[in-house]
Structure formats: C-alpha cells, structure tokens
C-alpha positions as CSV (number, residue, x, y, z in Angstrom):
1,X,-133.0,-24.8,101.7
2,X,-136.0,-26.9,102.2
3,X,-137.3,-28.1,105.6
4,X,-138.9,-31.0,104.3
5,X,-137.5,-33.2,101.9
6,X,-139.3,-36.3,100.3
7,X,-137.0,-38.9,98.8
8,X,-138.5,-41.5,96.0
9,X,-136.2,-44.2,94.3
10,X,-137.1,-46.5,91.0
11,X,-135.5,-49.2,89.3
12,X,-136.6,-50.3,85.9
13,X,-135.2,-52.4,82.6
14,X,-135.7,-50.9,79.3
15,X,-135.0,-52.9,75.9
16,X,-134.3,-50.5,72.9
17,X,-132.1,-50.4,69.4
18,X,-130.7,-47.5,67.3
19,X,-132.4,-47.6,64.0
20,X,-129.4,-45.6,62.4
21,X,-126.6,-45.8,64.2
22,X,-123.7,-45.4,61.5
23,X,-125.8,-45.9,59.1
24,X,-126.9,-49.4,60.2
25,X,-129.5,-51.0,62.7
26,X,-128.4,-51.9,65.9
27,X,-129.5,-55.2,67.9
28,X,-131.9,-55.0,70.6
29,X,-130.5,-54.8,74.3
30,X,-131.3,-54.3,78.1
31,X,-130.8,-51.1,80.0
32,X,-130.9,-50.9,84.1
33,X,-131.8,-47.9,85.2
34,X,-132.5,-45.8,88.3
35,X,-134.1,-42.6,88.9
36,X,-134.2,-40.7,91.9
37,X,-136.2,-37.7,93.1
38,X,-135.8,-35.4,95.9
39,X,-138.7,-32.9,96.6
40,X,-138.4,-29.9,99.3
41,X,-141.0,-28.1,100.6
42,X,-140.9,-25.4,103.3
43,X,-144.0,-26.4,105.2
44,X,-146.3,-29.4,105.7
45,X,-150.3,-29.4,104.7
46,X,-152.7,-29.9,107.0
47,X,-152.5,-33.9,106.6
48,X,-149.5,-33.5,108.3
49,X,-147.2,-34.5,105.2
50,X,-145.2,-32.3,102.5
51,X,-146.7,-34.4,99.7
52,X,-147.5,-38.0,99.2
53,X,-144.9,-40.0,98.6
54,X,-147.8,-43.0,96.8
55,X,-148.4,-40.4,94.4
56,X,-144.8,-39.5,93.6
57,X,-143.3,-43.1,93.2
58,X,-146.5,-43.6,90.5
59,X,-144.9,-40.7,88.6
60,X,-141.5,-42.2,88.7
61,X,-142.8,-45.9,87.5
C-alpha cells in the first residue's frame, strides 16, 4: 500500500445520441458525470510533493 496518496475529483456534462440504436437515431441528451482518481506513491520528490495535483486535475478536465 502507498504512503502517499493524491486524490483529484471532476464534474462534467456531456451531450451525445446513439446513431443506431435498434435500428433508429436517438435524440440528443445530457449526461452528468464524475471521475475520480486516486494516485499512490511510496515516496515524495525533492519539491516535497508525490506529484502535482494542477497537473493531474488538467488530465481529468
């Protein structure tokens, strides 16, 4: 198990349609979704941090 652990959260909308779905198109409509990362390390760098957290919550958005 990891000493460190970094926890990142993001929430985002996405719009989207099946295109052939049974056959037929289906009407645009809204997703909500979250995503949620958890990073371990077993030792900190010499900035004194596992990683940067900035740089992991750009990934997830």
């Amino acid at each position: 198990m990891s000493r460190w652990v970094v926890h990142a959260r993001a929430a985002f909308e996405a719009w989207h349609a099946l295109t052939a779905y049974k056959g037929e198109v289906e009407a645009s409509h809204l997703h909500d979704w979250q995503v949620e990362v958890r990073i371990g390390a077993d030792a900190l760098g010499p900035e004194g941090y596992a990683l940067d957290f900035h740089e992991v919550r750009q990934i997830l958005v």
